[in-house]
N, CA, C and O atoms as a GROMACS GRO file, in nm:
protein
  304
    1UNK      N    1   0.736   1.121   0.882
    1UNK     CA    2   0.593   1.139   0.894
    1UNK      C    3   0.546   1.065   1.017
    1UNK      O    4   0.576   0.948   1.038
    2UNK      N    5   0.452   1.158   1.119
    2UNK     CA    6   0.443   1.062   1.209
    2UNK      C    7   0.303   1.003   1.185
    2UNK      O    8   0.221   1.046   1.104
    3UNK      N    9   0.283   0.878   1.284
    3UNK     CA   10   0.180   0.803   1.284
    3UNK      C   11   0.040   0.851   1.298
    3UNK      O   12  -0.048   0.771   1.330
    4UNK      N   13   0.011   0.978   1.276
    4UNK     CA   14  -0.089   1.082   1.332
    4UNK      C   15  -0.210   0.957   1.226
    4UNK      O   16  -0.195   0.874   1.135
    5UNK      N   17  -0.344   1.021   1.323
    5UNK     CA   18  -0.469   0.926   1.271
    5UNK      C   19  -0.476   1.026   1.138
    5UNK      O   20  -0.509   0.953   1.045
    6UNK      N   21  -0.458   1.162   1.090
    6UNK     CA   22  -0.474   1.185   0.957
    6UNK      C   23  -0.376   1.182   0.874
    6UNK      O   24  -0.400   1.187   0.753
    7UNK      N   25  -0.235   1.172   0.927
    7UNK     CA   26  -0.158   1.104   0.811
    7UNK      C   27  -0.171   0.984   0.745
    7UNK      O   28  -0.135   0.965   0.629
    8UNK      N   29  -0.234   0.888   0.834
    8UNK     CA   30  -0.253   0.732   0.790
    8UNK      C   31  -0.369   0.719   0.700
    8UNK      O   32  -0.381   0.617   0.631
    9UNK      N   33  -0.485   0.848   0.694
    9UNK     CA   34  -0.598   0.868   0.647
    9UNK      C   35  -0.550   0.913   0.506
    9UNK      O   36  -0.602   0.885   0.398
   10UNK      N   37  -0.458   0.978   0.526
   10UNK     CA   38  -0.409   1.072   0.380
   10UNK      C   39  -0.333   0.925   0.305
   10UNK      O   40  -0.370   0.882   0.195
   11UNK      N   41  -0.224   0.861   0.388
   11UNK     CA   42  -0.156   0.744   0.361
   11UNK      C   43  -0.247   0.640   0.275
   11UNK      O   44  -0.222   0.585   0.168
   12UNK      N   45  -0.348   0.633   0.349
   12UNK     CA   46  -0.466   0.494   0.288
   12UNK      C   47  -0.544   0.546   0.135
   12UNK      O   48  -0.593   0.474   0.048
   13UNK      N   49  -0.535   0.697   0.139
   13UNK     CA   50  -0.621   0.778   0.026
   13UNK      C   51  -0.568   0.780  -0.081
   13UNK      O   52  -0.633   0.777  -0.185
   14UNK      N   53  -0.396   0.788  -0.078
   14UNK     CA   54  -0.318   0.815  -0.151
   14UNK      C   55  -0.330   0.667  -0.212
   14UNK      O   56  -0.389   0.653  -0.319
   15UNK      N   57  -0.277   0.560  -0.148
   15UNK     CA   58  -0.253   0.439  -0.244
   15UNK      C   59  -0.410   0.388  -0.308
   15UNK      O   60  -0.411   0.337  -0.420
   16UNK      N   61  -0.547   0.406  -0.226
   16UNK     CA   62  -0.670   0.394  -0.275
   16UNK      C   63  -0.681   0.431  -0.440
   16UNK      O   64  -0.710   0.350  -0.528
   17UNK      N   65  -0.657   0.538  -0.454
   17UNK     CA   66  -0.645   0.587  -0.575
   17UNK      C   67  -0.576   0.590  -0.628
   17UNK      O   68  -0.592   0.661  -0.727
   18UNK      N   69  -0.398   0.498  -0.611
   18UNK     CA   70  -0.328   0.460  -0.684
   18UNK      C   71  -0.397   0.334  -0.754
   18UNK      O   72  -0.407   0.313  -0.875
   19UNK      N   73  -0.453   0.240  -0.628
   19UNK     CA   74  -0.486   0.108  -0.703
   19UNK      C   75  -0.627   0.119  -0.779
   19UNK      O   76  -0.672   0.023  -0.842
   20UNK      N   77  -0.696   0.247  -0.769
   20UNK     CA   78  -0.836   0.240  -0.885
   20UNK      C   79  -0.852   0.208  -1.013
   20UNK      O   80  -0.957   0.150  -1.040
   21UNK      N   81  -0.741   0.242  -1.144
   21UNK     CA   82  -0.728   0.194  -1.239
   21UNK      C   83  -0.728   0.058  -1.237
   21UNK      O   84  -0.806  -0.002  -1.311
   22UNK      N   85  -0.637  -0.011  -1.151
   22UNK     CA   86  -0.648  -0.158  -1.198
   22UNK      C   87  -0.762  -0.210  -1.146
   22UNK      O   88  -0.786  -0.321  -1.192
   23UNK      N   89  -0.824  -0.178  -1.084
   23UNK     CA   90  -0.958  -0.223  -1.026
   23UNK      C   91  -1.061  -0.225  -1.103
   23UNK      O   92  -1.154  -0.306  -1.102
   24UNK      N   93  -1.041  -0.100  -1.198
   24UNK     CA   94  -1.152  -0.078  -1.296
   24UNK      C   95  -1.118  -0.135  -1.386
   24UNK      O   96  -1.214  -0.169  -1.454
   25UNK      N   97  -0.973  -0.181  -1.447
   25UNK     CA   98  -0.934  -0.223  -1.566
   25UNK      C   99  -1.056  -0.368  -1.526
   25UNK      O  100  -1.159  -0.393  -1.589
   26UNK      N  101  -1.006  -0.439  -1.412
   26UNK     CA  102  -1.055  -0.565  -1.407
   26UNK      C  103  -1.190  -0.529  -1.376
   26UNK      O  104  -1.240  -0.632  -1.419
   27UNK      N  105  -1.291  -0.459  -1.334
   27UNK     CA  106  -1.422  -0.480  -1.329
   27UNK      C  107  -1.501  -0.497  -1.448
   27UNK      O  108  -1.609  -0.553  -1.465
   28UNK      N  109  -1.417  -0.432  -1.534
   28UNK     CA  110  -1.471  -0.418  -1.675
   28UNK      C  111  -1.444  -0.534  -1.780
   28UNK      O  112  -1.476  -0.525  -1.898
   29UNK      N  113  -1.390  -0.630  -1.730
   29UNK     CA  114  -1.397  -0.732  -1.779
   29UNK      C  115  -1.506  -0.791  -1.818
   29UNK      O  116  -1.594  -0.775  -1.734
   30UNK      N  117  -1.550  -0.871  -1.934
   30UNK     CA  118  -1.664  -0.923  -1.926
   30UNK      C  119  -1.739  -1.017  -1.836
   30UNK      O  120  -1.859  -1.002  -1.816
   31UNK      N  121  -1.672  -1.110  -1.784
   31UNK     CA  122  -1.701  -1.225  -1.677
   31UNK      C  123  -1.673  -1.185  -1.541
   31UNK      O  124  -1.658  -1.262  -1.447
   32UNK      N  125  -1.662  -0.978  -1.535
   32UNK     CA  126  -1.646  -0.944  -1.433
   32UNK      C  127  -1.492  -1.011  -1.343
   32UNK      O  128  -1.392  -1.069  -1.384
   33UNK      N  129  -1.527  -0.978  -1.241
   33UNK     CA  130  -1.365  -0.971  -1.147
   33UNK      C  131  -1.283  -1.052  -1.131
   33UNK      O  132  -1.160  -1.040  -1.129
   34UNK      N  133  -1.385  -1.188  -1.113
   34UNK     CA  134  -1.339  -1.341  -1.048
   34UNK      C  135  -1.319  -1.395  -1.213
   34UNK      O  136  -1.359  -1.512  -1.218
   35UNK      N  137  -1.281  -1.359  -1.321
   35UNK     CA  138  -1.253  -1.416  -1.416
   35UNK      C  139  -1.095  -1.441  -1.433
   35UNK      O  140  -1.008  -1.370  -1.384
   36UNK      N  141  -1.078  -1.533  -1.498
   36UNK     CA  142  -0.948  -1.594  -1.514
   36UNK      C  143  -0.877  -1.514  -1.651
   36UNK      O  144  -0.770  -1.556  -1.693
   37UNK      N  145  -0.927  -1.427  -1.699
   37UNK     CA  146  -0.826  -1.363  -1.821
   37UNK      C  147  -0.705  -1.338  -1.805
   37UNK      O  148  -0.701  -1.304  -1.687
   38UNK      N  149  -0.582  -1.332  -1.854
   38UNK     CA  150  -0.472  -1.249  -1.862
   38UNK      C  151  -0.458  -1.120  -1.811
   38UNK      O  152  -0.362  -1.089  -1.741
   39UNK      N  153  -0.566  -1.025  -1.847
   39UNK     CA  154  -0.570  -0.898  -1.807
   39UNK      C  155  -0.590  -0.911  -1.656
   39UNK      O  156  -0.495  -0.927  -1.579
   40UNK      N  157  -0.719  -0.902  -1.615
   40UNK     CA  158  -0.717  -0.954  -1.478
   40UNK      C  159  -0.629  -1.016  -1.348
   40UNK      O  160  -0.613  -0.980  -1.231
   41UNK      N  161  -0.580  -1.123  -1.428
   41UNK     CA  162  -0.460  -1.181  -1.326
   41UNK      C  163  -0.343  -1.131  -1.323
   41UNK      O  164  -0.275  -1.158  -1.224
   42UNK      N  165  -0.285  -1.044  -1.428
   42UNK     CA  166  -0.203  -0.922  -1.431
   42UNK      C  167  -0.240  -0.794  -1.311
   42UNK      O  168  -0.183  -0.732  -1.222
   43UNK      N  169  -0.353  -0.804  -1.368
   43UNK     CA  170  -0.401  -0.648  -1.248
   43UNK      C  171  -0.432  -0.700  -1.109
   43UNK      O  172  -0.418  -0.618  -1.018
   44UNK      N  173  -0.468  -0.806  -1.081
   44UNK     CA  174  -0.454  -0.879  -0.913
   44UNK      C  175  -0.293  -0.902  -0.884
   44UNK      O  176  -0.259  -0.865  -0.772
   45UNK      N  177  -0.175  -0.963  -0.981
   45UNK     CA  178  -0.098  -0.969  -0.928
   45UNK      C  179   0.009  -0.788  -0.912
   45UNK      O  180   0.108  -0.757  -0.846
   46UNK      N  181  -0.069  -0.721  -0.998
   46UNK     CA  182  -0.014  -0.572  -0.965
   46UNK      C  183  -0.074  -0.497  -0.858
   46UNK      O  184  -0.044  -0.383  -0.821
   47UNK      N  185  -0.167  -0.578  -0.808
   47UNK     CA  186  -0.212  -0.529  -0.688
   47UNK      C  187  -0.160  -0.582  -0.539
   47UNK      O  188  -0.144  -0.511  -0.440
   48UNK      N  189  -0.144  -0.694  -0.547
   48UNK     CA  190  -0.099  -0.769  -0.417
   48UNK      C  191   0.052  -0.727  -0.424
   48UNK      O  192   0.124  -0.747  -0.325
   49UNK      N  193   0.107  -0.665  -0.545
   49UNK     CA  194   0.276  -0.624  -0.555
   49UNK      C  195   0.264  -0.503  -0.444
   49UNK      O  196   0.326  -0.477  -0.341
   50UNK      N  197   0.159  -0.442  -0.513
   50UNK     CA  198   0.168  -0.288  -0.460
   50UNK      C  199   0.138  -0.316  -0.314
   50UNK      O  200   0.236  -0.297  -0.241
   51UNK      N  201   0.017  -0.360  -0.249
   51UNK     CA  202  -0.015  -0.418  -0.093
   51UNK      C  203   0.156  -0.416  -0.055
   51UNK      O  204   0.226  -0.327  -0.006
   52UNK      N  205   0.178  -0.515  -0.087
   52UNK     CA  206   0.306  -0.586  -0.039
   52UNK      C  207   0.441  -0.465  -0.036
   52UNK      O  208   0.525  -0.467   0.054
   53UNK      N  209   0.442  -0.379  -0.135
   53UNK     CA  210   0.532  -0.304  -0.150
   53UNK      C  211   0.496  -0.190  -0.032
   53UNK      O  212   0.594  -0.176   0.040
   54UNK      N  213   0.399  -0.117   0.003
   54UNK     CA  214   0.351  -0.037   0.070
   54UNK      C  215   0.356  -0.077   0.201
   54UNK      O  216   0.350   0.017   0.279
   55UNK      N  217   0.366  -0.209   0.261
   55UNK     CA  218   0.306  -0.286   0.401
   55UNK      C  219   0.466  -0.282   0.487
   55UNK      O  220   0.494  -0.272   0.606
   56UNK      N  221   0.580  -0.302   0.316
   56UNK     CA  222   0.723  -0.326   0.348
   56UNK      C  223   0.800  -0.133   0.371
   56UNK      O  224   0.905  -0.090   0.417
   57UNK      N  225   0.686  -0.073   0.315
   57UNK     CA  226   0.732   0.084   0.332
   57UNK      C  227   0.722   0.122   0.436
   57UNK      O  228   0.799   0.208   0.480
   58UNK      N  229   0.613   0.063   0.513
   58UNK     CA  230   0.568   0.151   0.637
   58UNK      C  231   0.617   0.044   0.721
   58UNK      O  232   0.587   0.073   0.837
   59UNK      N  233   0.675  -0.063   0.717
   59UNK     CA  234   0.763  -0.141   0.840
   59UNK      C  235   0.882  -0.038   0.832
   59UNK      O  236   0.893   0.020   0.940
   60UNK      N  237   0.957  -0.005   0.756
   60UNK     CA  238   1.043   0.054   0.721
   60UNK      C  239   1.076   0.173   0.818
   60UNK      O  240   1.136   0.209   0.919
   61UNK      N  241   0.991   0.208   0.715
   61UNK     CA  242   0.963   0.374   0.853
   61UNK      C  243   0.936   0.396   0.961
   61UNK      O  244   0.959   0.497   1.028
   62UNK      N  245   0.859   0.253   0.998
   62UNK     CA  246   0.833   0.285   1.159
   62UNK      C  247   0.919   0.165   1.238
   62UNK      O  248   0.901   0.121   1.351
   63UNK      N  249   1.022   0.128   1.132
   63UNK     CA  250   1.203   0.077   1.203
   63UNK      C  251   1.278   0.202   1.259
   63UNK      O  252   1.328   0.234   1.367
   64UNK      N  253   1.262   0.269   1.114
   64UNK     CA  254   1.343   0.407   1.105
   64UNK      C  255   1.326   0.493   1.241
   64UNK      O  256   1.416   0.550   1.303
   65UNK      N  257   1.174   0.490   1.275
   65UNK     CA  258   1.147   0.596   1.398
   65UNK      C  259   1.159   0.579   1.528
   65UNK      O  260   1.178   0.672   1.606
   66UNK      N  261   1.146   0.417   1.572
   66UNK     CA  262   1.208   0.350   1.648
   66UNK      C  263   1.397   0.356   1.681
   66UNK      O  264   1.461   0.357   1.786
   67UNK      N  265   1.430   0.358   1.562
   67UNK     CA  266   1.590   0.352   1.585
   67UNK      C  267   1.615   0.504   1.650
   67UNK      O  268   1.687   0.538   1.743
   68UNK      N  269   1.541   0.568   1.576
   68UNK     CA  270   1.578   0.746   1.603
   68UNK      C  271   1.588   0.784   1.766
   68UNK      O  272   1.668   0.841   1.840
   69UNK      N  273   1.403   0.691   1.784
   69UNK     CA  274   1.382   0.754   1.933
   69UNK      C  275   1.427   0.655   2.062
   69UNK      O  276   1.391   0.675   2.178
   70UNK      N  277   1.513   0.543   2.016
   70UNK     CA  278   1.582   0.455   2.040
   70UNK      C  279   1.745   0.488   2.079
   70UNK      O  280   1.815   0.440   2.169
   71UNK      N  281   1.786   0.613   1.953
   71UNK     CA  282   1.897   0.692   2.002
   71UNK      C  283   1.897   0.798   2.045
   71UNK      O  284   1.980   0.845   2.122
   72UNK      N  285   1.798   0.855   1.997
   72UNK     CA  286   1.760   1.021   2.113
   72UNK      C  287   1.756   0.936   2.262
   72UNK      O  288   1.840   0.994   2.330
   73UNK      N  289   1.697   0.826   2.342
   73UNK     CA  290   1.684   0.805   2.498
   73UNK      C  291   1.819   0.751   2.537
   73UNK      O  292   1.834   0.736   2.658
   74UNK      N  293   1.927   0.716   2.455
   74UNK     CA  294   2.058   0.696   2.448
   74UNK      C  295   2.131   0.808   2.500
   74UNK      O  296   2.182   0.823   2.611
   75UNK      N  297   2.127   0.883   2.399
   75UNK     CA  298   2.196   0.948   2.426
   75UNK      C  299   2.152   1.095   2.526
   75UNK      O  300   2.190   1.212   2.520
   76UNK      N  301   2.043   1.014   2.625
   76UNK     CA  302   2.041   1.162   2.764
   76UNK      C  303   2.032   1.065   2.860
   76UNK      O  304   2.027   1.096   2.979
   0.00000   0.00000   0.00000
């Protein structure tokens, strides 16, 4: 996938609405967001997983595309 400004748009949309449930799980908390419940600090630390998991996807891939066009100028 390349770096196009609407793939990254589609990219940001896609995980947006992955992380909405837990967002809502925790808004709906009674003491609201910044509360210390169980539930809550579950759904912040399933969120900074996911950040973190997604940030390590797209280093990934844009290793991957580097190496590629790194050996395509190699090899002419």
């Amino acid at each position: 996938m390349s770096e196009t400004p609407s793939n990254i748009a589609k990219a940001v949309g896609v995980e947006a609405m992955k992380a909405s449930p837990p967002v809502a799980v925790a808004a709906k908390q009674d003491g609201g967001f910044f509360t210390l419940s169980p539930i809550t600090t579950l759904t912040c630390i399933y969120l900074v997983l996911q950040i973190a998991y997604l940030a390590w996807k797209w280093h990934n891939e844009r290793e991957d595309r580097n190496a590629k066009r790194n050996e395509c100028e190699v090899q002419e």
